[in-house]
Structure formats: C-alpha cells, structure tokens
C-alpha positions as CSV (number, residue, x, y, z in Angstrom):
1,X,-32.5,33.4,1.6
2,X,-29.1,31.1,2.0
3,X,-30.9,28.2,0.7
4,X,-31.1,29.8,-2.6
5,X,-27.2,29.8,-3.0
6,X,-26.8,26.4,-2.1
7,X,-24.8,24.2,-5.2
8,X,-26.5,21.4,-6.4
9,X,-23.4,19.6,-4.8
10,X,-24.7,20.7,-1.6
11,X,-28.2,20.5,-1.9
12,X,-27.5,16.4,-2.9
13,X,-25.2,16.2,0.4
14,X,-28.0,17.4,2.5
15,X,-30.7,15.3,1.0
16,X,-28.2,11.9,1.5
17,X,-27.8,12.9,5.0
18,X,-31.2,12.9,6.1
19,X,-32.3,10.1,4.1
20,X,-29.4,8.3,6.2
21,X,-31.3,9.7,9.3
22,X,-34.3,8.9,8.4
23,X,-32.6,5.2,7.7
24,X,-31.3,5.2,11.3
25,X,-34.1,6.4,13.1
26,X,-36.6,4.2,11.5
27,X,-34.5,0.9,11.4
28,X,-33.2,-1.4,8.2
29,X,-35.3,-1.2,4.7
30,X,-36.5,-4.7,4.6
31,X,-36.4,-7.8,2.0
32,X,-38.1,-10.6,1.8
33,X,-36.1,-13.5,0.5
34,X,-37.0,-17.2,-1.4
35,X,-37.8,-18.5,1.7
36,X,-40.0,-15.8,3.7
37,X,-37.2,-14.3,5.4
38,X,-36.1,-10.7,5.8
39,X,-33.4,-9.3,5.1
40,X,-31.6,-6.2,6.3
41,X,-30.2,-4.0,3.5
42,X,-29.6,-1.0,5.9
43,X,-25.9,-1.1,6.5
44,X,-23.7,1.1,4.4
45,X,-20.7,-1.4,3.5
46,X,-17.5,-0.8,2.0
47,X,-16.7,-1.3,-2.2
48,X,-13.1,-1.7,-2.9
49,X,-12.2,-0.7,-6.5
50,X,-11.8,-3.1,-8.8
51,X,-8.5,-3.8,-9.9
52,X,-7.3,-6.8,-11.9
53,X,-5.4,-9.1,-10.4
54,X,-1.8,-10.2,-11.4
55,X,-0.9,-12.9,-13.8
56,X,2.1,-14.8,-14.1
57,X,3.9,-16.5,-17.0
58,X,4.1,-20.6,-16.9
59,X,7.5,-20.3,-15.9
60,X,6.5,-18.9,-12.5
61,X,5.6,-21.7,-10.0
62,X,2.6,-21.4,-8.0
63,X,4.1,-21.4,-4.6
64,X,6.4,-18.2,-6.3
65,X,3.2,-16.7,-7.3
66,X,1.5,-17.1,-3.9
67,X,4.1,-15.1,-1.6
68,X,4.0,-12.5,-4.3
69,X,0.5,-12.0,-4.4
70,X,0.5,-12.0,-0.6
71,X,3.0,-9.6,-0.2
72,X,2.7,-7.1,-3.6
73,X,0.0,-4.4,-2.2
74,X,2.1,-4.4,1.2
75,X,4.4,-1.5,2.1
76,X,8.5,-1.7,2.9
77,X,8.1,-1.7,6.6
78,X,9.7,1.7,8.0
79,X,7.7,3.8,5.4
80,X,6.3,7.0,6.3
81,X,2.5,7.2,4.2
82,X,1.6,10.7,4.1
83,X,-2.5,11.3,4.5
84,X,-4.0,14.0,3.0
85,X,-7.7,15.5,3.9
86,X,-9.5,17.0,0.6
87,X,-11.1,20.6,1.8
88,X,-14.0,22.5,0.1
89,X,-16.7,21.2,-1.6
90,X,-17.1,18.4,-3.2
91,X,-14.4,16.0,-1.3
92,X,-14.4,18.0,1.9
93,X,-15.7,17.4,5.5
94,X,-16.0,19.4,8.8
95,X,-13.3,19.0,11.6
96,X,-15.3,16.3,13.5
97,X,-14.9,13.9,10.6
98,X,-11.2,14.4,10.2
99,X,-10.5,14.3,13.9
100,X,-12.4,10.5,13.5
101,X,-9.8,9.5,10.3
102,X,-6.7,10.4,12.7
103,X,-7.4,8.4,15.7
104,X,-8.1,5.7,13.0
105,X,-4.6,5.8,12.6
106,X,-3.7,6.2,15.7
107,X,-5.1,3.2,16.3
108,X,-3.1,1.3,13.5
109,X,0.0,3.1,15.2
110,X,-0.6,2.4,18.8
111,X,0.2,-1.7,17.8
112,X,3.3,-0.7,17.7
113,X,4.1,-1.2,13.9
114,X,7.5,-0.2,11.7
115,X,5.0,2.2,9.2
116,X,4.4,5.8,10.3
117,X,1.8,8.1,9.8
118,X,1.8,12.0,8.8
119,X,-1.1,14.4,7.7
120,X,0.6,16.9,5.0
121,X,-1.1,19.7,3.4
122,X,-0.5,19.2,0.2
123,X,-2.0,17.0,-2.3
124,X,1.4,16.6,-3.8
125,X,2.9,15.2,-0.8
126,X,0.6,12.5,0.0
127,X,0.4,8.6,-0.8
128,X,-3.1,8.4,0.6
129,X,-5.6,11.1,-0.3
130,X,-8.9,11.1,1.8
131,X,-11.9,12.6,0.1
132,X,-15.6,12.4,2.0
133,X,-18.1,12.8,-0.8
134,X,-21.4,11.8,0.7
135,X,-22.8,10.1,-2.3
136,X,-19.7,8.1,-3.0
137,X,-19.8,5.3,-0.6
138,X,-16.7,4.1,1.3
139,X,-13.7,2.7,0.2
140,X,-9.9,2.6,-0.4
141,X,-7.3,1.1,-2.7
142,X,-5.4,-1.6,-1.7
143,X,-1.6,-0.7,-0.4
144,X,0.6,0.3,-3.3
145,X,-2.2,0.6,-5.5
146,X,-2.2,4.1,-4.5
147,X,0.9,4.7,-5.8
148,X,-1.0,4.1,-9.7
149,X,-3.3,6.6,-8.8
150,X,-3.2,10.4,-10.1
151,X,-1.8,12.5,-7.9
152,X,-5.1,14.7,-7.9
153,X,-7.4,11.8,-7.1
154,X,-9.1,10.3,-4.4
155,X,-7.0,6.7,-2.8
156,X,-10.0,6.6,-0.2
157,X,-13.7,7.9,0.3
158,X,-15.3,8.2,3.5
159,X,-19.0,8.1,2.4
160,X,-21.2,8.7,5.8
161,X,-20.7,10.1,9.0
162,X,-17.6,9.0,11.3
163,X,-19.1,10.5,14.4
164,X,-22.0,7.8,14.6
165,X,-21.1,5.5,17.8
166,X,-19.1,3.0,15.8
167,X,-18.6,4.3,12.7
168,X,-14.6,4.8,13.7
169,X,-14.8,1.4,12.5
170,X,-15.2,2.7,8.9
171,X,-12.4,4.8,8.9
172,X,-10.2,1.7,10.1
173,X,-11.4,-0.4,7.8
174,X,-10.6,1.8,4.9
175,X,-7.2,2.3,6.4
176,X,-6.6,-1.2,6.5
177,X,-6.7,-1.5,2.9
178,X,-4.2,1.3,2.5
179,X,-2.3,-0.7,4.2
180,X,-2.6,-3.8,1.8
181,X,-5.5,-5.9,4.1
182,X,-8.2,-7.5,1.6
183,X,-11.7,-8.4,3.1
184,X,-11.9,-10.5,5.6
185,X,-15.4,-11.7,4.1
186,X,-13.7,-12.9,1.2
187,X,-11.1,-15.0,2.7
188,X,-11.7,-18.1,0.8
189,X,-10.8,-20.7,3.8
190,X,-14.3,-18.9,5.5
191,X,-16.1,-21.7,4.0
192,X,-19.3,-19.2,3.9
193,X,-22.3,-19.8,1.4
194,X,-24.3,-17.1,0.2
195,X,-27.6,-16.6,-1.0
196,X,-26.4,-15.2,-3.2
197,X,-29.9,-13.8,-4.9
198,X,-30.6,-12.6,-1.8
199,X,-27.0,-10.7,-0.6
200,X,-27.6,-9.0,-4.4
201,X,-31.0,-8.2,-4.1
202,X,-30.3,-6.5,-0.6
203,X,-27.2,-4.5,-1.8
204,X,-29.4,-3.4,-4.8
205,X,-31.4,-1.6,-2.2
206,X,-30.6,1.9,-0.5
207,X,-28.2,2.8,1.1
208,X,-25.7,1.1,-1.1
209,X,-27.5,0.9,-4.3
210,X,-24.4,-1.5,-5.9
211,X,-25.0,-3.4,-9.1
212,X,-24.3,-7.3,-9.6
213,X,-21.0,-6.7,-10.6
214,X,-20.1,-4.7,-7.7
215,X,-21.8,-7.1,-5.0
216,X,-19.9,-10.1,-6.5
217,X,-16.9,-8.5,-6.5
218,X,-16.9,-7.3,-2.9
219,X,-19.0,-10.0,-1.9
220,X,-19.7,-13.1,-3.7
221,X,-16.0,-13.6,-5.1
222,X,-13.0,-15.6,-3.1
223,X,-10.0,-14.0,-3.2
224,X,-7.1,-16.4,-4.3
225,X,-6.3,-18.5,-1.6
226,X,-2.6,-16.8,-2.2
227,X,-3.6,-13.7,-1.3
228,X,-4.3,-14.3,2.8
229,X,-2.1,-15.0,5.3
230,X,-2.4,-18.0,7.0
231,X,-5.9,-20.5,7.3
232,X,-8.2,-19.1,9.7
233,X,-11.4,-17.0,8.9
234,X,-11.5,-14.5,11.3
235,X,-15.2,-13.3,11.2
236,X,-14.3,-10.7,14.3
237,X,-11.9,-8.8,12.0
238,X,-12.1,-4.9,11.5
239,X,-11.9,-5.7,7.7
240,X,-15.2,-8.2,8.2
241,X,-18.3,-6.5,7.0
242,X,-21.6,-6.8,9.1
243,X,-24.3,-8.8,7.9
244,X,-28.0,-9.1,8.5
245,X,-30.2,-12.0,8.7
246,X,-31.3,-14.7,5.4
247,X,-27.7,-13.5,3.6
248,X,-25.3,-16.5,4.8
249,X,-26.4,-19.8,4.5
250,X,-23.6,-21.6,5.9
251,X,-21.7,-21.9,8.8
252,X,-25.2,-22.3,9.8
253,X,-24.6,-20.2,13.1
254,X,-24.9,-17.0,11.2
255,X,-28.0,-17.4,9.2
256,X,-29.5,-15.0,11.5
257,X,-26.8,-12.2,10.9
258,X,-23.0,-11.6,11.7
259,X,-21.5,-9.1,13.6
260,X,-18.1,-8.5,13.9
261,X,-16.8,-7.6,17.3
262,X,-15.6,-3.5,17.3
263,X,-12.7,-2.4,16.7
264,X,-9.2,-4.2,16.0
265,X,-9.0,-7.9,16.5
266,X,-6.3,-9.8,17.8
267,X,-6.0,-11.3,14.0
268,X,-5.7,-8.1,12.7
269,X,-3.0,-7.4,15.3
270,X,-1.1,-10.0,14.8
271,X,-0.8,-9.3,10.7
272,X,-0.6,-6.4,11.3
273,X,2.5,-6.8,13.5
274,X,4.0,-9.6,11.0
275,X,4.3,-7.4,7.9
276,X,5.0,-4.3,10.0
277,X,7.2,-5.1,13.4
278,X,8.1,-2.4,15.1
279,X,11.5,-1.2,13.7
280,X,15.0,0.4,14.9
281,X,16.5,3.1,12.9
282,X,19.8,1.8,13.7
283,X,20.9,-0.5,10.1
284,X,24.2,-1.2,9.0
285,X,26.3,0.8,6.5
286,X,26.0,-0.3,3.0
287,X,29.4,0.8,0.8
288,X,30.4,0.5,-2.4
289,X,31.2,-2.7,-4.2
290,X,31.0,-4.6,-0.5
291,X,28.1,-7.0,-1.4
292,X,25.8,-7.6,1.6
293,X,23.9,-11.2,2.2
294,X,20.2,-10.6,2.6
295,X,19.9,-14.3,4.8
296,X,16.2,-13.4,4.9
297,X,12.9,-15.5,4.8
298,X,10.0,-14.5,2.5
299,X,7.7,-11.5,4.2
300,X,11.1,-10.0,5.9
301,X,12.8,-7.8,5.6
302,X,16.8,-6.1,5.4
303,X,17.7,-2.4,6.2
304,X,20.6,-0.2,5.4
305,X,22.3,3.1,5.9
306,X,24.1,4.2,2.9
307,X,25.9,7.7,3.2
308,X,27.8,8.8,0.4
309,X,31.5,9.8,0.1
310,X,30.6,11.6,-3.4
311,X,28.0,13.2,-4.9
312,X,27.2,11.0,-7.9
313,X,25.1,8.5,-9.0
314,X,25.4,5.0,-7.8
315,X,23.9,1.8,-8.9
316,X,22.0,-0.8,-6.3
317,X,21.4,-3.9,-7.7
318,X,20.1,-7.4,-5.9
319,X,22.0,-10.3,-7.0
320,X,21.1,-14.5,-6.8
321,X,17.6,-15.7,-7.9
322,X,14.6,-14.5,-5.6
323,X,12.1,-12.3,-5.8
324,X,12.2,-8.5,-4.0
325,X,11.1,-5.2,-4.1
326,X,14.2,-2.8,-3.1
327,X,14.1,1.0,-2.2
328,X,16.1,3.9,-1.2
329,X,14.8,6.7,0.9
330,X,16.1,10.0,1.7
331,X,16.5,11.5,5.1
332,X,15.5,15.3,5.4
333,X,14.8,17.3,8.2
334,X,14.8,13.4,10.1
335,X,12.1,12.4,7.7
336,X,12.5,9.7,5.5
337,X,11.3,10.4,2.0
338,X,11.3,7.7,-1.1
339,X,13.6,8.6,-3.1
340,X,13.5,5.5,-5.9
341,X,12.4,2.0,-6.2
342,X,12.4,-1.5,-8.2
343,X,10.5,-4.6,-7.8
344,X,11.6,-7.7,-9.8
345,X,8.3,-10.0,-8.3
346,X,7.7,-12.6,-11.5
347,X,10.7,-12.1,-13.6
348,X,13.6,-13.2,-14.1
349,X,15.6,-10.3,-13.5
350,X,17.2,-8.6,-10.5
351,X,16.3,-6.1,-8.4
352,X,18.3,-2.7,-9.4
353,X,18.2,1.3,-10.1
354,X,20.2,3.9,-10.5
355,X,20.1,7.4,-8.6
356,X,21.8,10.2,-7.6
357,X,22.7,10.6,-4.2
358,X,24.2,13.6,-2.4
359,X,27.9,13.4,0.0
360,X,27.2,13.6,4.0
361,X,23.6,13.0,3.2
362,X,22.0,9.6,4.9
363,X,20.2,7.8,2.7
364,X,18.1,4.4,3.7
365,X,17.7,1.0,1.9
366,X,15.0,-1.3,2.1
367,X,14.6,-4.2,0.6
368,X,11.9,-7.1,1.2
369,X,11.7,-10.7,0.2
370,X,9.1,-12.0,-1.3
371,X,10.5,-15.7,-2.5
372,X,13.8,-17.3,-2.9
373,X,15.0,-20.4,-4.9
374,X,15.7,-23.6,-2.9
375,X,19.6,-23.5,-1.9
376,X,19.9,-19.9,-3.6
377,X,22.0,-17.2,-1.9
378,X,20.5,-13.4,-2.1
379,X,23.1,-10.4,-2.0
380,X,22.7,-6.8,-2.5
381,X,25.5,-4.3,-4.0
382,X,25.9,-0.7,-4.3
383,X,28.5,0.8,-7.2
C-alpha cells in the first residue's frame, strides 16, 4: 500500500494537519485562569526569532541610538527582494499555498511603495527564502536580518494552511517583518497588561506549544520605545496578533478578547508608505571627485546614477558627521542588483567602499539617513 512508503516527515505533516482540523472543527482548547475564566489557546500565532538587540557605546546619544534602531532592519527604498519558495519535502508546499504567499505581496506592492518584489528559482538568488514546514510554526526575520542568514536557510516559515478564509493574513504578517515591521502587540506606548500567567499558560498549550521564554519574547516583552514609529498603538494592525478572552487585563475593553480588523490597516499603510514612497528611476548623475550634498532628514533618502567612463575601481565615501547606510546597485537586463554596501550607524566613521565598476554600465546609489549632528553638513563623493 502507499501508506507504507510514506517518510516519517510526512507521516508527522499529515498527523499536524488533522490535529489542526480537528482544532477547527471542534473550537479553541480551553483554560481556565486565576479568576475562573477561560481562555482560548486555539490560535496558531506568529514567533519571531530571537535576535539580540543593538548596543551602543556611551558616546552615542540616545536620540542617535533611537533613529538607528528605528531605521536598521529597514530596506534602501528602491530595492528589489528576491522571494524564493522551498520545493520537496521537508520545506515544500502545494501550488495553492504559494499562490496565497504572492498575493501577500501583491498586497504590500499594490500601496504603491519604492521596494519591489520577484520570485527567483534559485536559492542563491534570493534575500527571502519561504519554507512551509508544518510543525515549525510561523515566522520571519526582521528586514536585513536576512541578509545574516545562510544562504541555504529558511528567512520565513509558513507553519499552517494559507487557504483557510483569512489566513492570507499570515502570510502578510510574516512579510511585514521581511520588511523590518516589529509586532504591533509589543509596541510599548499600547499600554496593555497581561496576565501574564495566563497568556503563558495558554501558549504552553497546543497548537503553539511555546516555552516561557518564547511567549515573553513575542509576547510579554516591550520593544524599546526607539524601535516604533510614532505614539499610537494601533491594535487593528496586520502585525497585531489575535487574542482570546482572560489574556489582557488592561485597556479594560479587551478583557474579553482582541481582534484585529483583516487585512492591512491604514497604520500599516501609512509606514509603510513613509519608509518606502513610491520611487522614480530618474536620479542625478554622480561623477568623480564632484561631492554631492545629501540635504536630507533622518528616514530619507538620496538617489544616484553613476555610469562609468572607465572600467576600474572607484571609491564612494560619505563625508560630515551623520549616521548612513550607503549602497550601490547594478543594473542588468533592467534589474537592479546589489552590488556592495556600508553602514556607519554608531561609529564614528564614514560611510565608504570600494568596487569595481564596469564603462557604459549604469550603476545606482543609495544612501539613507539615519541621524545627523545639529548644524552638520552631509556630502557624498565618488573617486
């Protein structure tokens, strides 16, 4: 019989599915908390790897450290990410789920932002690499993060099935980290209290199954207040989880449960649209040795089109004292590919690398700001 040749891979697969089924057709598994309430431990939620966050030395003011850590994870606008599905067993997935995972990004792309979006078929080509192992849970690194990452490995797991009503949601969510979005949950101007014995007794249960240390790191713990944009809690964002009754304990209006509102919300638009405005291919020419001002504010951003006379290497180097993250892409068959890159966040150096760059090719600089020095001027200089 074809049972008999089943992999133990597959044979776990198939049991997680129908215990997630079983989970839906029967309704939530159940706790009772301190004070007689239930609790609902059904939903499958999201676990964002844990990564440590940045320190700075003394010498780096908090205000500096703030725009850093709120900028870091994010992208140079006018980046293509590549996305890449896993196939075969164990990472794999049928057609229907990766048809789900591309109108996720449609849906990031249809706001009109400067990023761009292209599946590739090779692992070697891709920032973001999309694996669907059952068992694995759902989650993503966070923006750049990625780029850490082996080139073999999984950036983001898609742990259940996308073609429950809804469950696009999932796929956007995880996206939204790719991008360099935290949780919304976490935002630490929400001014939500837990209980928190409760919100860990209820993820202990299936289907998450998450220890202490991973509740209170995608739960319990506030991200620093540098790391958000802005003051306002959104509790209707995409990157909100859904909670059940007897988990929040204030504001009080959502002791019975929160639900965020489907899809994208106009928060999440509007960041989205900050970091990543829609952007023109059109940039002046940079030369060499004719330094450029930047006479940009921290988040923006300053384009150029460098194409060479000679085929050499040239240094690009950022000049005055600010923070930035600078690189050079490479156009080829009217794609832009990275090419090289330096970010000089937290120090006390300048942005600069050197590369070699082709004659009558059209190469493009990008270079964003993350902070700048009262009264300091910020140049850029190729040589």
């Amino acid at each position: 019989m074809a049972e008999d040749y089943k992999s133990l891979s597959e044979r776990v697969d198939e049991l997680v599915t129908r215990i997630s089924t079983i989970e839906r057709r029967y309704g939530s598994v159940t706790l009772t908390n301190q004070t007689g309430g239930t609790i609902s431990a059904r939903t499958a939620l999201c676990a964002v790897p844990q990564v440590a966050e940045r320190q700075f030395g003394a010498d780096v003011s908090s205000e500096r450290a703030e725009l850093i850590r709120l900028i870091a994870k994010k992208w140079v606008n006018g980046t293509i990410l590549h996305y890449y599905f896993f196939l075969g067993s164990p990472w794999g997935a049928d057609s229907a789920q990766l048809e789900v995972v591309r109108r996720a990004f449609t849906a990031w792309k249809s706001l009109g932002i400067g990023l761009e979006f292209k599946e590739v078929s090779s692992v070697g080509e891709a920032e973001i690499r999309i694996g669907f192992l059952r068992r694995n849970g759902s989650w993503s690194y966070a923006g750049r993060e990625v780029l850490d990452i082996g080139q073999s490995e999984r950036t983001m797991n898609l742990g259940w099935d996308l073609t429950q009503p809804g469950e696009i949601d999932t796929a956007i969510h995880e996206i939204g980290h790719s991008l360099g979005f935290p949780h919304e949950h976490q935002n630490p101007n929400a001014g939500i209290v837990w209980d928190e014995e409760a919100v860990y007794a209820a993820l202990a249960q299936p289907p998450n199954l998450w220890s202490r240390e991973k509740t209170h790191w995608n739960i319990i713990r506030k991200i620093p207040p540098d790391s958000v944009e802005g003051s306002n809690w959104d509790p209707n964002s995409v990157m909100h989880y859904p909670f059940g009754p007897g988990l929040i304990k204030e504001p009080a209006q959502y002791r019975n449960g929160l639900q965020p509102a489907p899809g994208l919300s106009q928060k999440d638009i509007e960041l989205a649209r900050f970091f990543y405005p829609a952007i023109s291919n059109v940039y002046p020419e940079l030369r060499p040795l004719e330094s450029q001002k930047l006479s940009i504010a921290a988040g923006e951003q300053k384009n150029f089109s460098v194409i060479p006379q000679a085929t050499r290497s040239y240094n690009f180097r950022t000049f005055g004292d600010s923070d930035t993250v600078m690189v050079i892409f490479e156009e080829h068959n009217g794609e832009l590919r990275y090419l090289k890159g330096a970010d000089d966040s937290g120090s006390d150096l300048n942005a600069s690398f050197r590369v070699r760059l082709l004659k009558g090719r059209r190469y493009v600089l990008r270079i964003r700001l993350y902070y700048t020095f009262a009264g300091g001027d910020t140049a850029v200089m190729m040589s």
